[in-house]
C-alpha positions as CSV (number, residue, x, y, z in Angstrom):
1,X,102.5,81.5,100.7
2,X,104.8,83.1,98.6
3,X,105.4,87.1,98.3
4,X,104.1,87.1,94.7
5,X,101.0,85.0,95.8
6,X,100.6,87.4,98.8
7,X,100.9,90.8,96.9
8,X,99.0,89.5,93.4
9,X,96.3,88.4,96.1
10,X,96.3,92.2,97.8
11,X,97.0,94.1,94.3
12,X,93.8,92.1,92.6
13,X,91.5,95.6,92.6
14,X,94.4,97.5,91.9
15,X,95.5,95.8,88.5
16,X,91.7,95.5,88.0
17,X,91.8,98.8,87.5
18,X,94.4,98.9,85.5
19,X,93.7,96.1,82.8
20,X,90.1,96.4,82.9
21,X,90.8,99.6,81.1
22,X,93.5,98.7,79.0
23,X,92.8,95.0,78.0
24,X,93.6,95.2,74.1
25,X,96.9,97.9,74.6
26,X,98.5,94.9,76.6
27,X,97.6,92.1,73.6
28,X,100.6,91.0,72.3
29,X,102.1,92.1,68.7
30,X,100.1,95.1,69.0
31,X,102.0,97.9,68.0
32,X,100.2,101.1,70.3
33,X,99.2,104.3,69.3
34,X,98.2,107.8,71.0
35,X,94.6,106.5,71.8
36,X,96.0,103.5,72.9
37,X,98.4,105.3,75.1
38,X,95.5,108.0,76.4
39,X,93.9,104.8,77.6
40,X,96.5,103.3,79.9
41,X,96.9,107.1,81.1
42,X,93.8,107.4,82.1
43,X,94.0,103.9,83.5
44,X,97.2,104.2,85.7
45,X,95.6,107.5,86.9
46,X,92.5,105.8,88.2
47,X,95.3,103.5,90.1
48,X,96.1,106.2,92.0
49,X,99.6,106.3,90.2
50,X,99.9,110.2,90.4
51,X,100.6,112.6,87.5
52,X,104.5,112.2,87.8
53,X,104.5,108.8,88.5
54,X,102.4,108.1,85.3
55,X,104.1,110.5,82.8
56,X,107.1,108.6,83.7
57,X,105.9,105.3,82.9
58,X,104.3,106.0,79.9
59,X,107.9,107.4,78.5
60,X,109.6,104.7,79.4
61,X,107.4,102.4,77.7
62,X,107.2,104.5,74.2
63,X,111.4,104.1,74.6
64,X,111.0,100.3,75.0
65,X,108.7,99.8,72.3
66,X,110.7,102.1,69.5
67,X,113.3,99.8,70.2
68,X,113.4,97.7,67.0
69,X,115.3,95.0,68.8
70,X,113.1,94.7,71.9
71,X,111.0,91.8,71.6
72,X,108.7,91.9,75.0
73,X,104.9,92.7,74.8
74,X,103.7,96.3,76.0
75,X,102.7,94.6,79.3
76,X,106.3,93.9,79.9
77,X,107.4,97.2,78.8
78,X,105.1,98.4,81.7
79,X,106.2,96.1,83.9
80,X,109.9,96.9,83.6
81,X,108.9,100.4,83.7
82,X,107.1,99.9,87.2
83,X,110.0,97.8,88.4
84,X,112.5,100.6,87.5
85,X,110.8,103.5,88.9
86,X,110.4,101.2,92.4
87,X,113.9,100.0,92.5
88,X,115.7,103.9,92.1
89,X,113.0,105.2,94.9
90,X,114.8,101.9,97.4
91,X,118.2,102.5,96.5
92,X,117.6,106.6,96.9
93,X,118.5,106.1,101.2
94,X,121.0,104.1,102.7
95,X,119.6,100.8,104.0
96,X,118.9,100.7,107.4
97,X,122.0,98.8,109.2
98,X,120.4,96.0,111.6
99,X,123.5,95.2,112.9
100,X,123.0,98.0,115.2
101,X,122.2,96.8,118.6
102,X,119.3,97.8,120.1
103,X,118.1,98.8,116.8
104,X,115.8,101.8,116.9
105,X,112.3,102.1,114.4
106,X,110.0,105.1,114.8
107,X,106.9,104.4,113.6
108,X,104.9,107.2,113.1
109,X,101.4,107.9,110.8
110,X,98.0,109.6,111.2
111,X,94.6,107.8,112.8
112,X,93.4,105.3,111.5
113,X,96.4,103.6,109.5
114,X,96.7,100.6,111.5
115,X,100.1,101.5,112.9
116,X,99.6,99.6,116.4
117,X,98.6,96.6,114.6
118,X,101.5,97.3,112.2
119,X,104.4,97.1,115.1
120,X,102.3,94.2,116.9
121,X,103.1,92.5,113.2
122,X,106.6,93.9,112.7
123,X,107.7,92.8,116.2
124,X,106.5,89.1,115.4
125,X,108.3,89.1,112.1
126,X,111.7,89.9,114.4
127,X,111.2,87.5,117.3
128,X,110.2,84.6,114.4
129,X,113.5,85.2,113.2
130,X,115.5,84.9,116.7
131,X,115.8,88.4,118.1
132,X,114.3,90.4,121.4
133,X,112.6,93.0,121.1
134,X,111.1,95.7,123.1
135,X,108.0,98.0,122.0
136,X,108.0,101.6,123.9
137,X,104.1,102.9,124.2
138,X,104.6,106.2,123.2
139,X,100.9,106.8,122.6
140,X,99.5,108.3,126.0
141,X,96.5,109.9,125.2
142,X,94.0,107.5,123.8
143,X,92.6,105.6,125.8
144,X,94.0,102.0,126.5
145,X,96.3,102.5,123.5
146,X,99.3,100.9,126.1
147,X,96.9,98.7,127.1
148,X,96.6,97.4,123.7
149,X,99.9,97.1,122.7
150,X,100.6,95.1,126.1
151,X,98.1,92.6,124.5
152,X,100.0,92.6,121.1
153,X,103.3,92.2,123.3
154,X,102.0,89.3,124.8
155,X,100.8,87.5,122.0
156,X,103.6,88.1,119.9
157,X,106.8,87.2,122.8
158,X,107.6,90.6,123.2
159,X,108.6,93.1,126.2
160,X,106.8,96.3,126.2
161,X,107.8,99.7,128.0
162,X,104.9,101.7,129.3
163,X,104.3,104.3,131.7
164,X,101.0,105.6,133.1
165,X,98.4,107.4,131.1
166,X,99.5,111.0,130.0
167,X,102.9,110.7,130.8
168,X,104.8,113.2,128.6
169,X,105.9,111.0,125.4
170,X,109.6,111.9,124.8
171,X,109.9,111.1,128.6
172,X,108.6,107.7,127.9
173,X,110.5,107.2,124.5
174,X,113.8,107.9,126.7
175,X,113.4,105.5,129.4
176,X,112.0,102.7,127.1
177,X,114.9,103.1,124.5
178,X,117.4,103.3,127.8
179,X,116.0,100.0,129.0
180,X,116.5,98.5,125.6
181,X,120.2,99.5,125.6
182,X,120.4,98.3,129.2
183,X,118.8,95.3,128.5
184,X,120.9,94.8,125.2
185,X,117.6,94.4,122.9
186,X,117.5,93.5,119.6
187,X,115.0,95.7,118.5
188,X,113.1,98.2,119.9
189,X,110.0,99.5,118.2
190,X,108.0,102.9,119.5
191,X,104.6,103.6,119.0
192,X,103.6,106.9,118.6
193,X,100.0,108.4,118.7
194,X,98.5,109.1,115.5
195,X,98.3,112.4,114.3
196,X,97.4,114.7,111.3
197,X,100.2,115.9,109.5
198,X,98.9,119.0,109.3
199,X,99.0,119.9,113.3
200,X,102.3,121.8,113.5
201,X,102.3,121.5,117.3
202,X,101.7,117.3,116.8
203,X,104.6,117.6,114.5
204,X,107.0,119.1,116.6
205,X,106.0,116.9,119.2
206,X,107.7,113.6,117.1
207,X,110.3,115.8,116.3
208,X,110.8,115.8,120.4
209,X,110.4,112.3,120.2
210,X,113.0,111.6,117.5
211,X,115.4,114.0,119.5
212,X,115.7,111.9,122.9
213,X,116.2,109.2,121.1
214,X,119.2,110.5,119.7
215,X,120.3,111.5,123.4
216,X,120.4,107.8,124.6
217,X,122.0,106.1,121.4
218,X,123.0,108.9,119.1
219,X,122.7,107.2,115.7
220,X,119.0,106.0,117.0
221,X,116.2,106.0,115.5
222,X,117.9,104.5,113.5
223,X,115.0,104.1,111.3
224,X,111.6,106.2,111.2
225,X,109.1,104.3,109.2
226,X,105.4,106.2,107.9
227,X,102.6,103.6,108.1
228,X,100.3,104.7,105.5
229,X,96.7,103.3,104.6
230,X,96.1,102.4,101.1
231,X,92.8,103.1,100.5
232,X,93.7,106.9,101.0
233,X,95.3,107.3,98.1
234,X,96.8,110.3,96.8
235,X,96.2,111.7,100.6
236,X,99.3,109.3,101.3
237,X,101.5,111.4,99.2
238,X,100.3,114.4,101.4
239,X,101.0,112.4,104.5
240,X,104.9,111.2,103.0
241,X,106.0,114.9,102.2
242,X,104.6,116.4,105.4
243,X,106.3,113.5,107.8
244,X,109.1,113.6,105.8
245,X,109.4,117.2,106.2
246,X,109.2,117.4,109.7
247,X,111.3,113.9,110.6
248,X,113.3,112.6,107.2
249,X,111.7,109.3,107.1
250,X,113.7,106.2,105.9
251,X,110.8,103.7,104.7
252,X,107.1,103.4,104.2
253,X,104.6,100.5,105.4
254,X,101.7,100.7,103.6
255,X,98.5,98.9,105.0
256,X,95.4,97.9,103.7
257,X,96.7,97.0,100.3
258,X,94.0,94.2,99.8
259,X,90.8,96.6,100.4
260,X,91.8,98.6,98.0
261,X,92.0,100.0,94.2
262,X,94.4,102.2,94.9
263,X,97.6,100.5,95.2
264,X,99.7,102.7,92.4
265,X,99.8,105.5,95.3
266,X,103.5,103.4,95.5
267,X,104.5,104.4,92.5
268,X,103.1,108.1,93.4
269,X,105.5,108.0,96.3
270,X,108.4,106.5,94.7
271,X,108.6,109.2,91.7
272,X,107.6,112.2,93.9
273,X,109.9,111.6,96.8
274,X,112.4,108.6,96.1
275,X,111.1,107.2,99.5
276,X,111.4,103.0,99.3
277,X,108.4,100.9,100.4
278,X,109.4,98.6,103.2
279,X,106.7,96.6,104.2
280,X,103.1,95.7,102.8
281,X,100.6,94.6,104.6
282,X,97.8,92.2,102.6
283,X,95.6,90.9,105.1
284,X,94.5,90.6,108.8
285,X,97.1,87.7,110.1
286,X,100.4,88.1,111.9
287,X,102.3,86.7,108.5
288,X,100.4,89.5,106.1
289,X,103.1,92.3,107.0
290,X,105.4,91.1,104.3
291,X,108.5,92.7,103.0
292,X,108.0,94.2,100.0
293,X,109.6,93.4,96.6
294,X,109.4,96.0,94.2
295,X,109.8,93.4,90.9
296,X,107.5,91.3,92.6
297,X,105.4,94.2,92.9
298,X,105.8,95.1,89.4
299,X,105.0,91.2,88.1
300,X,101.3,91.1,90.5
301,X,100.2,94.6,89.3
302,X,100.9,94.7,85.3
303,X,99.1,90.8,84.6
304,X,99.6,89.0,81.0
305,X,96.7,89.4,78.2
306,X,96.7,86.2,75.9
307,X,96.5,86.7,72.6
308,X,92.9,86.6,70.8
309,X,92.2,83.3,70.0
């Protein structure tokens, strides 16, 4: 399936939300006014889109539509405008190089996200495509978390590094990106335990993390990627700034995109912090971690309105 079919499929309650609201502002010919306008605000901010986010939008699209020469309905206006915003927040950090070898991701989020599921997908997304790769359990402390991962490992064609329940992590993140570099991996992906951005002390410990790294292969991690759940919504925003803070994340992975309304917390992201989305997830299987697109992104979420008949 394509990456449009995927993420119209995921964004479905999203633009929902949107164009249920706003169904005759997007007819074509029709020439908006304020009300009209108030309308798809308040719409985009039921999205999730954020207060900066959405003020931005809107003035790109009264710019497009005083143009006398433009010629595109206000859906595209939108849509360009939603494309734009997403394509300065990718191009705002350097692209991670993959020619690094063993390349280094930190993935790091709070609870619940579905960051172990997340790597389990990312690392079968790498080995489909011919390289070896490595996944360091750098989660100690819940219970059977390495365990889990091992079963990911396996059923992906993985290796996995691993040391015995709370083991200090940094120690762990050390000899697992050593053996990587030893081993001349491909990839090497390390799992961290969840935590709430707000624990200071949880913080630092990443930050720990992120520093050993560094000690083995000093350019490494050489990317540190926030897997943030959808459904939470302006909460993810929170959870960008706070990781950001402490770590200076390169990309996002949001999950959960298909259970959820919320999907303009994207856009929220991109405006506040310039931070590029990397990966979407839409779905349960091993091929619903896609890469994300962001005029792809832009197409699923802002649909067409035919004209009255």
């Amino acid at each position: 399936m394509s990456f449009f079919k995927k993420i119209s499929e995921g964004l479905r309650k999203t633009r929902e939300a949107i164009a249920g609201q706003v169904v005759s502002v997007f007819r074509p010919g029709r020439e908006l006014d304020d009300e009209d306008f108030q309308h798809l605000e308040a719409a985009l901010l039921r999205a999730d889109v954020g207060p900066e986010a959405t003020d931005r939008l809107l003035a790109a699209v009264r710019a497009t539509l005083k143009d006398a020469a433009y010629e595109g309905t206000p859906a595209d206006a939108l849509r360009d405008a939603v494309a734009s915003l997403l394509g300065e927040a990718g191009a705002a950090r350097p692209a991670a190089d993959s020619s690094e070898r063993p390349f280094v991701t930190l993935v790091v989020g709070v609870n619940g996200t579905g960051k172990t599921t997340t790597i389990a997908k990312l690392a079968h997304h790498y080995v489909r495509a011919g390289e070896t790769v490595l996944l360091v359990a750098c989660d100690t402390f819940r219970a059977a978390a390495a365990d889990q991962l091992e079963v990911w490992a396996k059923r992906v064609g993985a290796s996995i590094h691993r040391q015995q329940e709370g083991a200090d992590p940094a120690a762990v993140a050390y000899d697992g990106v050593a053996t990587a570099k030893a081993r001349r991996v491909d990839r090497v992906l390390v799992d961290t335990a969840g935590r709430l951005h707000v624990k200071a002390n949880l913080m630092a410990e990443l930050e720990k993390i992120r520093r050993v790294i560094g000690k083995v292969i000093p350019e490494a991690p050489h990317e540190t990627l926030l897997v943030l759940d959808a459904t939470t919504g302006q909460n993810g925003v929170m959870q960008a700034r706070e990781f950001d803070k402490a770590l200076g994340l390169s990309s996002l992975a949001l999950t959960k995109l298909d259970g959820t309304a919320k999907g303009g917390v994207v856009l929220a992201i991109a405006a506040t912090m310039r931070l590029p989305l990397g990966w979407v997830g839409v779905g349960e299987g091993m091929e619903d971690l896609i890469p994300f697109e962001p005029a792809e992104y832009a197409r699923a979420l802002v649909e067409d309105v035919p004209p009255p008949a």
